[in-house]
N, CA, C and O atoms as CSV, one atom per row, in Angstrom:
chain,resi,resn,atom,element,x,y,z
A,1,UNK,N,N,105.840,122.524,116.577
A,1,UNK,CA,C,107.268,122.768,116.498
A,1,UNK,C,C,107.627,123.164,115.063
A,1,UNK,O,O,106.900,122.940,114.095
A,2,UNK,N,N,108.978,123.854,115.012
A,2,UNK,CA,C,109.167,124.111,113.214
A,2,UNK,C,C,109.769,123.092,113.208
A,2,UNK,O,O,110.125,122.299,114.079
A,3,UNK,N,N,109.914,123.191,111.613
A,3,UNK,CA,C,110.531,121.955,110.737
A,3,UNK,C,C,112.013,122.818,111.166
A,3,UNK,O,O,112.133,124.029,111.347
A,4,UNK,N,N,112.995,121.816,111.248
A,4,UNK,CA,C,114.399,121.923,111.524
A,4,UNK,C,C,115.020,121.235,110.139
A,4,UNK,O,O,114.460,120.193,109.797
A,5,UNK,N,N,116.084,121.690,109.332
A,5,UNK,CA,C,117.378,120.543,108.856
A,5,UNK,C,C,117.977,119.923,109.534
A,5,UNK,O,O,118.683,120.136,110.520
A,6,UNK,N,N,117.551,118.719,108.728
A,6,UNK,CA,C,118.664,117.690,109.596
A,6,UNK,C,C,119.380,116.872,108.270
A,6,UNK,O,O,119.624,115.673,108.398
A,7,UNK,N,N,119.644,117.453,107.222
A,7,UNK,CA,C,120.111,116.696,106.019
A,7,UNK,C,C,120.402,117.084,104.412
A,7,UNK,O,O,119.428,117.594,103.859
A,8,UNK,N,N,121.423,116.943,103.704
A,8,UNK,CA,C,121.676,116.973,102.636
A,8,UNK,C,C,120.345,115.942,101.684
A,8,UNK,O,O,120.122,114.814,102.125
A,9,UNK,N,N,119.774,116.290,100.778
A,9,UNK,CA,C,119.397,115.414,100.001
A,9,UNK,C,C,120.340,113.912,99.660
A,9,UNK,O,O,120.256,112.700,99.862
A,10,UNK,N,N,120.978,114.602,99.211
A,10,UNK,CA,C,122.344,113.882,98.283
A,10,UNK,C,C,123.241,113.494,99.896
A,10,UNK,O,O,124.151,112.700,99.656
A,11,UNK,N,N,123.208,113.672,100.602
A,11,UNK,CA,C,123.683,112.723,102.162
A,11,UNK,C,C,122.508,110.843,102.281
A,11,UNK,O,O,122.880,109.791,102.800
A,12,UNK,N,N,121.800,110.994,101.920
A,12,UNK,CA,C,120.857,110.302,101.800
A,12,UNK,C,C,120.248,109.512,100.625
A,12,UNK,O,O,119.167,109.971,100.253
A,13,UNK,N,N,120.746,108.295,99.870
A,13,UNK,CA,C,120.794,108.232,99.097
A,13,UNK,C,C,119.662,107.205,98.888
A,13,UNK,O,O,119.361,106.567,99.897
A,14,UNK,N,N,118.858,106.886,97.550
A,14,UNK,CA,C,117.726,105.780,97.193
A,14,UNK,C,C,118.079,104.832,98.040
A,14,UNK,O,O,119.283,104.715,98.270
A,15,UNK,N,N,117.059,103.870,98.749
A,15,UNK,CA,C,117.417,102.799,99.752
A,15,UNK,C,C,118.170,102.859,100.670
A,15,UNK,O,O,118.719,101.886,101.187
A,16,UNK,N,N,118.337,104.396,101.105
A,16,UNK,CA,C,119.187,103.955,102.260
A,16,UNK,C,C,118.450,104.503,103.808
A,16,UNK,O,O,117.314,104.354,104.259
A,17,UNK,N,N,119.681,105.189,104.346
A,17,UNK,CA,C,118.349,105.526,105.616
A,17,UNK,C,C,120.220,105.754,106.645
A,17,UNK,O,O,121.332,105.236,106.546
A,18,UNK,N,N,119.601,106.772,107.496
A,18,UNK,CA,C,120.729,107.931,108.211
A,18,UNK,C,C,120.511,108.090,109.174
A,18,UNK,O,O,119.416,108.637,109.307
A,19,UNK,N,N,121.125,107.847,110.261
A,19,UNK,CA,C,120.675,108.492,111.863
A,19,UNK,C,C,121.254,109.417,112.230
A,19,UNK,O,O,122.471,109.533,112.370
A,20,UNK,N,N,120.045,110.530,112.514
A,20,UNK,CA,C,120.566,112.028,113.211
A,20,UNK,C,C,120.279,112.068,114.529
A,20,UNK,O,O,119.883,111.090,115.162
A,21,UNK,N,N,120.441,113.058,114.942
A,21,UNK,CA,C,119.627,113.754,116.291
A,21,UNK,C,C,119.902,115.501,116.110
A,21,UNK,O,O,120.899,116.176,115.853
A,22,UNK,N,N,118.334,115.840,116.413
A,22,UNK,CA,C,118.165,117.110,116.706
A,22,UNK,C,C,116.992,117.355,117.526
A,22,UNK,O,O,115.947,116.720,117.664
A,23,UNK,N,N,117.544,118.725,118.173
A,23,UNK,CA,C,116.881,118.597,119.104
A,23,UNK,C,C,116.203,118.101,120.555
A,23,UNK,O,O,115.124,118.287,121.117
A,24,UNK,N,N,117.499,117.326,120.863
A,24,UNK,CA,C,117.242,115.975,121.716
A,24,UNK,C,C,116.920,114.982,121.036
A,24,UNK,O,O,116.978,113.899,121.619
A,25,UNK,N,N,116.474,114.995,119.586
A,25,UNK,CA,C,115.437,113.559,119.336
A,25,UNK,C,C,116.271,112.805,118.416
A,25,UNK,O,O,116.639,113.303,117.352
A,26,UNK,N,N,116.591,111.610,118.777
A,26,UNK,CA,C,117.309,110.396,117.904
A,26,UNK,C,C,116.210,109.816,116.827
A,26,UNK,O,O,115.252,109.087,117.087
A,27,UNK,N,N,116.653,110.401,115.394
A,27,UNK,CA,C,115.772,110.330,114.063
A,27,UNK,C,C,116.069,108.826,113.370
A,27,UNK,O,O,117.032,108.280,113.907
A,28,UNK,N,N,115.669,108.316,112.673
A,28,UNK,CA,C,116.140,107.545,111.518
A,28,UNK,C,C,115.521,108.372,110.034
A,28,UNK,O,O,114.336,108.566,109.766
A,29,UNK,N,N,116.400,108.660,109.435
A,29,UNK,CA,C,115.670,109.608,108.050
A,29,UNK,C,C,115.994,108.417,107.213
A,29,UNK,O,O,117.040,107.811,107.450
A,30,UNK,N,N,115.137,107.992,106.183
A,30,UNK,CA,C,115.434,107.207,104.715
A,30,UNK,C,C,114.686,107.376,103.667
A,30,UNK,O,O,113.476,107.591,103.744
A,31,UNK,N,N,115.448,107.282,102.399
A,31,UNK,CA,C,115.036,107.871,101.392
A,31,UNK,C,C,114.102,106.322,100.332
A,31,UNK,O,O,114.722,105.379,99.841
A,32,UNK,N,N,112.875,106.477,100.267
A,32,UNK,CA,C,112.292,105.053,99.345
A,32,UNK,C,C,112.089,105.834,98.265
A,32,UNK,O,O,111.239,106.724,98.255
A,33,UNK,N,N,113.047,105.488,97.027
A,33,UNK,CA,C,112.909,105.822,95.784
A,33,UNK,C,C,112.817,107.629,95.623
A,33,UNK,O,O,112.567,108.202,94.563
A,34,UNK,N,N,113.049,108.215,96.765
A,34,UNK,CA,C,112.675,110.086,96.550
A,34,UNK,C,C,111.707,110.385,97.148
A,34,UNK,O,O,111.142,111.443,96.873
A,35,UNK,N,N,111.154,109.419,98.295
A,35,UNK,CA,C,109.972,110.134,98.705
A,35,UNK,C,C,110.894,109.731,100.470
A,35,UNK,O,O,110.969,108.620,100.995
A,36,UNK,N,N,111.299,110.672,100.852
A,36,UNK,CA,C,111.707,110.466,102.585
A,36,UNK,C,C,110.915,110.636,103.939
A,36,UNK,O,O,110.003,111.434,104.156
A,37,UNK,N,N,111.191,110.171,104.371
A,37,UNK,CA,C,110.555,109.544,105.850
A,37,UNK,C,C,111.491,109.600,106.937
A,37,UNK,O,O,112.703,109.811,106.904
A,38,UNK,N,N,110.634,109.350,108.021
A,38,UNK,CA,C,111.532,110.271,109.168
A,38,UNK,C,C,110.503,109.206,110.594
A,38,UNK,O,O,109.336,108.815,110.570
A,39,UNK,N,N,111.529,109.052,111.612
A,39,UNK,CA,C,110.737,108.163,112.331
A,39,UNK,C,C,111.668,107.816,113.792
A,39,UNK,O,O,112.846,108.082,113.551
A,40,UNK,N,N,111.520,107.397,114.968
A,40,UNK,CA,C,112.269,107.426,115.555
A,40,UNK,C,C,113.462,106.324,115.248
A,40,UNK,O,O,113.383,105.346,114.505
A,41,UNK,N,N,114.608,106.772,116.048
A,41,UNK,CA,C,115.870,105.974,116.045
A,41,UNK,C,C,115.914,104.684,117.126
A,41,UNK,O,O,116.428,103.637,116.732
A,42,UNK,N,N,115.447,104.753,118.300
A,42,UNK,CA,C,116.070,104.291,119.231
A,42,UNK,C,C,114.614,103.106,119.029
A,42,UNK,O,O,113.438,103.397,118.810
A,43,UNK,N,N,115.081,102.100,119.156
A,43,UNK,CA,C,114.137,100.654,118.785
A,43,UNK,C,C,113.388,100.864,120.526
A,43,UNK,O,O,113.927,101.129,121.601
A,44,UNK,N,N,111.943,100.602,120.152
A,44,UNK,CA,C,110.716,100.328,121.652
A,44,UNK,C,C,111.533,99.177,122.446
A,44,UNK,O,O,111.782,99.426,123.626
A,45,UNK,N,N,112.020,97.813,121.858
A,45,UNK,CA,C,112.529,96.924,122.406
A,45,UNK,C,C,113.606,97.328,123.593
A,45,UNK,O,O,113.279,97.728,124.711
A,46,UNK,N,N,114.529,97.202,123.271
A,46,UNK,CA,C,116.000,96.993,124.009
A,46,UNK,C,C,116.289,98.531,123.916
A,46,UNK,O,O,116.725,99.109,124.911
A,47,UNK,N,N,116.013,99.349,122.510
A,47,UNK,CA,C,116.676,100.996,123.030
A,47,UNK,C,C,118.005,100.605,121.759
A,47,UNK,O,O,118.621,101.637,121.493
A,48,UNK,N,N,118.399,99.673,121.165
A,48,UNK,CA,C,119.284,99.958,120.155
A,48,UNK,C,C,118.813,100.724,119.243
A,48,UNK,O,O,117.591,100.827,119.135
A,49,UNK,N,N,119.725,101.467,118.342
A,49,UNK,CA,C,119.785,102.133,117.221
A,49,UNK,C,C,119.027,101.478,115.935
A,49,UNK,O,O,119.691,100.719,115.229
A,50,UNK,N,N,117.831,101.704,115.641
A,50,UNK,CA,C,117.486,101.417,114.429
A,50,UNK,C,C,118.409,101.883,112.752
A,50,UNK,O,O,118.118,101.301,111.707
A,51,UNK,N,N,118.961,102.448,112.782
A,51,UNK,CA,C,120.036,103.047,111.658
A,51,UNK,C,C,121.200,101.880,111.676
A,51,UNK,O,O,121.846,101.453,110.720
A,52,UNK,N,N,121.238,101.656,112.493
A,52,UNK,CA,C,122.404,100.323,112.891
A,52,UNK,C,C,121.517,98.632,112.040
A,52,UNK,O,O,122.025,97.524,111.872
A,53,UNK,N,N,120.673,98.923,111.828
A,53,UNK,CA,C,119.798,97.616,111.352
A,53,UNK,C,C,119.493,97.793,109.679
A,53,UNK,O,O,120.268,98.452,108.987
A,54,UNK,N,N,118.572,97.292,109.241
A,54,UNK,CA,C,118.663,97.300,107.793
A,54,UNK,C,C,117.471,97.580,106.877
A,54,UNK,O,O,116.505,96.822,106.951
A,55,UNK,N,N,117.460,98.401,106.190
A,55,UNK,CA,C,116.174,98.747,105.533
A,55,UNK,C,C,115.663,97.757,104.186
A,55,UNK,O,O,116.180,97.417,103.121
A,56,UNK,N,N,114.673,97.569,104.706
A,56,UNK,CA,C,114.233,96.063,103.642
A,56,UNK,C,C,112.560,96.480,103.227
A,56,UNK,O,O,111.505,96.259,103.821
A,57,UNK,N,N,112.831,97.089,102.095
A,57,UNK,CA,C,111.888,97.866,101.557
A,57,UNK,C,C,111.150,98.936,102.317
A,57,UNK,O,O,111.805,99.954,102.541
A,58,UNK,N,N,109.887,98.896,102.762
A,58,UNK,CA,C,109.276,100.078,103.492
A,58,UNK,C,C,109.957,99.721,105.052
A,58,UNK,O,O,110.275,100.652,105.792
A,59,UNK,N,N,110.118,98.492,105.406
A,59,UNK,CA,C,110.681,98.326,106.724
A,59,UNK,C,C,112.067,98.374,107.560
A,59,UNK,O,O,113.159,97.816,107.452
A,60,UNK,N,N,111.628,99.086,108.233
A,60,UNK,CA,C,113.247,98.532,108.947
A,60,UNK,C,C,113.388,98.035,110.235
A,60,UNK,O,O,112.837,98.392,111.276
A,61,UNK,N,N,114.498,96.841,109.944
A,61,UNK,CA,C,114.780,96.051,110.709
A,61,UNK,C,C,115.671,96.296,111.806
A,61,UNK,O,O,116.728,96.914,111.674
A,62,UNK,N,N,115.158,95.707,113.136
A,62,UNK,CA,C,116.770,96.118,114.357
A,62,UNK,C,C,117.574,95.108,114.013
A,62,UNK,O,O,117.083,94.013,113.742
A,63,UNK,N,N,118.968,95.329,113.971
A,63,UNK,CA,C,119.869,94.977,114.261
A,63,UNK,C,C,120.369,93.772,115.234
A,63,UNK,O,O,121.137,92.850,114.959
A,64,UNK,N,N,119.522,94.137,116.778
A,64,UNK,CA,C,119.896,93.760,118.068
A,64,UNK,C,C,118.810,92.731,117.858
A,64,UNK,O,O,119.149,91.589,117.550
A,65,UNK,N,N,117.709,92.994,117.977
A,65,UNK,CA,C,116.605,91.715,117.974
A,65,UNK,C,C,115.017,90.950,117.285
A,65,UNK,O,O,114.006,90.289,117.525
A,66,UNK,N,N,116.205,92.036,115.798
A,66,UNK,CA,C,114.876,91.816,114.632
A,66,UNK,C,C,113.671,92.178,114.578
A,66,UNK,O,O,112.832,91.793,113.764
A,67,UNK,N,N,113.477,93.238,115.788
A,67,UNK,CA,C,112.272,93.749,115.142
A,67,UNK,C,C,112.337,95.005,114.359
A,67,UNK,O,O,113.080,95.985,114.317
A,68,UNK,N,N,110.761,94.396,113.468
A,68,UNK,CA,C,110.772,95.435,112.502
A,68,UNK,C,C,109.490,96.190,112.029
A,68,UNK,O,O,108.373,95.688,111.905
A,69,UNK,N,N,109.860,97.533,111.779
A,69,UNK,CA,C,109.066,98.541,111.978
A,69,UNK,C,C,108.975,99.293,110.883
A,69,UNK,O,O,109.883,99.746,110.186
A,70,UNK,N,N,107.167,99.458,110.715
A,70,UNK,CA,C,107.078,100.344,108.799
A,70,UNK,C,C,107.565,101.894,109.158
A,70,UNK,O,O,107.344,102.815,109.944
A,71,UNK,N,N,108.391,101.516,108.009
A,71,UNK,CA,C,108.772,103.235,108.097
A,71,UNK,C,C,107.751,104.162,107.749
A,71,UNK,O,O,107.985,105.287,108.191
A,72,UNK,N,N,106.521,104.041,106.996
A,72,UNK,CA,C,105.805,105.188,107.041
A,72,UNK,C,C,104.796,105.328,108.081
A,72,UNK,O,O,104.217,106.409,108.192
A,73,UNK,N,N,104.516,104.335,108.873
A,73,UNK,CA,C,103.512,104.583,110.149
A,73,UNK,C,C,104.270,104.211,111.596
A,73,UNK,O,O,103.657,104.442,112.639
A,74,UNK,N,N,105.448,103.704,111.634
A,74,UNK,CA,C,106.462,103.608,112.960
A,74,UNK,C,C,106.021,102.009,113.276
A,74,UNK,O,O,106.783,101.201,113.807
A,75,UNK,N,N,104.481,101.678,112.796
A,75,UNK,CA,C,104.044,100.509,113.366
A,75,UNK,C,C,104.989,99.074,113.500
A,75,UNK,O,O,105.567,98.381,112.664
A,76,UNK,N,N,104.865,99.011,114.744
A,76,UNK,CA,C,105.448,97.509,114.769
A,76,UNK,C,C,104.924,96.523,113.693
A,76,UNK,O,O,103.697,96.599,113.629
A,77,UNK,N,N,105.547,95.455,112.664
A,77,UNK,CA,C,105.480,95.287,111.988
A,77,UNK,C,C,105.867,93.240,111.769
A,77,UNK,O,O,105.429,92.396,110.987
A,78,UNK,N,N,106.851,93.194,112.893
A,78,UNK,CA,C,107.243,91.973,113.397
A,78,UNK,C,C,108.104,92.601,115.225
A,78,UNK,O,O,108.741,93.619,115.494
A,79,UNK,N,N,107.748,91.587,115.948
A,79,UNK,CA,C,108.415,91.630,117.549
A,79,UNK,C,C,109.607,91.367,117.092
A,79,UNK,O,O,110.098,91.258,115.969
A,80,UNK,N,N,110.169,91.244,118.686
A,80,UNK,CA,C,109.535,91.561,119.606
A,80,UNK,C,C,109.121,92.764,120.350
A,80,UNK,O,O,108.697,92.679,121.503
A,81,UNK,N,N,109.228,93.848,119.739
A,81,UNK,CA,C,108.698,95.183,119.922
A,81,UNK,C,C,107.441,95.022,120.017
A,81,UNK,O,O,107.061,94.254,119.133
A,82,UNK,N,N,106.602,95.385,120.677
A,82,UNK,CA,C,105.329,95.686,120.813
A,82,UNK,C,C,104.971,97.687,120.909
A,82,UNK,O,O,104.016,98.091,120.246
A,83,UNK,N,N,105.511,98.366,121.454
A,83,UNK,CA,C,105.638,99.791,121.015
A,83,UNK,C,C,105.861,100.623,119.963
A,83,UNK,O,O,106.980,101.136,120.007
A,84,UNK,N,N,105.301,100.888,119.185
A,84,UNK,CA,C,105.481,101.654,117.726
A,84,UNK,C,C,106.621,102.848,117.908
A,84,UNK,O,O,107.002,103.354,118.963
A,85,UNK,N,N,106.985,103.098,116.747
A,85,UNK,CA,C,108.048,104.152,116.274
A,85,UNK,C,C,107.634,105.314,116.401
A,85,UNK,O,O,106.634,105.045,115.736
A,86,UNK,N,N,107.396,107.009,116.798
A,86,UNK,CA,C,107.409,107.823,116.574
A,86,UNK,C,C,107.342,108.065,115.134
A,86,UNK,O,O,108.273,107.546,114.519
A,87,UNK,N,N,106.410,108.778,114.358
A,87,UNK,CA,C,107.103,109.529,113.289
A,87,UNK,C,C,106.478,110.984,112.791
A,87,UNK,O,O,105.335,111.432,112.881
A,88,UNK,N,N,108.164,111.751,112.013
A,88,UNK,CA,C,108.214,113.033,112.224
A,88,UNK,C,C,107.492,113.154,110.579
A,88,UNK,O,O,107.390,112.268,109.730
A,89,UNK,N,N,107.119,114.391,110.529
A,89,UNK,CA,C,106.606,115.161,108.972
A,89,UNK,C,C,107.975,115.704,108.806
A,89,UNK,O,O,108.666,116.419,109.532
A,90,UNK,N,N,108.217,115.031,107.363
A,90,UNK,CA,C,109.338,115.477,106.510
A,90,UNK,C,C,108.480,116.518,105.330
A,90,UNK,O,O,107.374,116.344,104.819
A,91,UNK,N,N,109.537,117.710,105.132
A,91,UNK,CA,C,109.232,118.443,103.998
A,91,UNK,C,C,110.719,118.923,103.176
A,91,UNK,O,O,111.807,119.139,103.711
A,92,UNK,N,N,110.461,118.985,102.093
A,92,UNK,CA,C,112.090,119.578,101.286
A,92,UNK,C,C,111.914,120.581,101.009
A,92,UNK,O,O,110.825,120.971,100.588
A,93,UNK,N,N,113.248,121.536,101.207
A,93,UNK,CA,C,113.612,123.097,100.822
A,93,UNK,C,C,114.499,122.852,99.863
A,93,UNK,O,O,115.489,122.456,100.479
A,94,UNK,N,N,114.720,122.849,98.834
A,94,UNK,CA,C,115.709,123.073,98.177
A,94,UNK,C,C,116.475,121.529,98.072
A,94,UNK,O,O,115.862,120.476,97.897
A,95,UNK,N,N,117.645,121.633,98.190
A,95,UNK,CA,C,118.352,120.535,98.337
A,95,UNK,C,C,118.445,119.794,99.869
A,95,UNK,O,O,119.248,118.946,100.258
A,96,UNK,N,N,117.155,120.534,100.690
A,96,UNK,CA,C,117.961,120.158,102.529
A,96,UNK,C,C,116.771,119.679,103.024
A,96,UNK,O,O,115.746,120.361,102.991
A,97,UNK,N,N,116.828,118.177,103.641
A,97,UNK,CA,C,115.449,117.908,104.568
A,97,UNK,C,C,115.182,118.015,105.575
A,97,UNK,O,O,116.005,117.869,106.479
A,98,UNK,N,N,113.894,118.319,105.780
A,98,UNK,CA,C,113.150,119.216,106.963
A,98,UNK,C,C,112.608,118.272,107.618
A,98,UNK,O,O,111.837,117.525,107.015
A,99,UNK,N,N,112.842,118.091,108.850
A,99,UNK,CA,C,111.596,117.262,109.766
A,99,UNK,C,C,111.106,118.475,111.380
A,99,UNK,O,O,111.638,119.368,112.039
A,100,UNK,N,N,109.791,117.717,111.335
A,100,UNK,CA,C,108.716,118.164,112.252
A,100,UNK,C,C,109.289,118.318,113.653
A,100,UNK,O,O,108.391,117.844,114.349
A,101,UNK,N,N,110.167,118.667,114.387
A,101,UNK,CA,C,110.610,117.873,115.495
A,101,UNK,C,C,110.236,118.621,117.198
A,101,UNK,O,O,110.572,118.025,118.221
């Protein structure tokens, strides 16, 4: 697939983390220190919004039932998820980020 925009640099700021969708696909994009990552949105568990939960260093946490998942390999990381995260190849053009989708 091509890389698509789905983002301002500067929309996305150090420590944080953004939920898009393109393409059909519900993203979580977050930025660790300038290096961004890209991974699915919708938690293996229950199907809540991972963007809705909280990024606590490389991980992020659900919201709905605490599980938590490394943002650079999707891997479940703590349950109760047992299904890993999707994740997309991010690349930067300019000021705009690109994911694999």
């Amino acid at each position: 697939m091509p890389f698509v925009k789905i983002a301002a640099k500067k929309g996305v700021e150090p420590s944080r983390m953004l939920g898009v969708e393109t393409n059909g696909q519900k993203i979580l994009l977050a930025n660790l220190d300038g290096a961004y990552y890209a991974m699915g949105n919708t938690c293996t568990h229950m199907g809540c919004m991972l963007s809705d939960g909280d990024l606590i260093g490389e991980k992020v946490k659900c919201a709905c039932h605490g599980s938590e998942f490394s943002l650079k390999t999707g891997g479940v990381v703590k349950g109760p998820a047992k299904k890993p995260e999707p994740t997309y190849l991010v690349k930067i053009e300019g000021d705009q980020i690109m994911v694999d989708v």
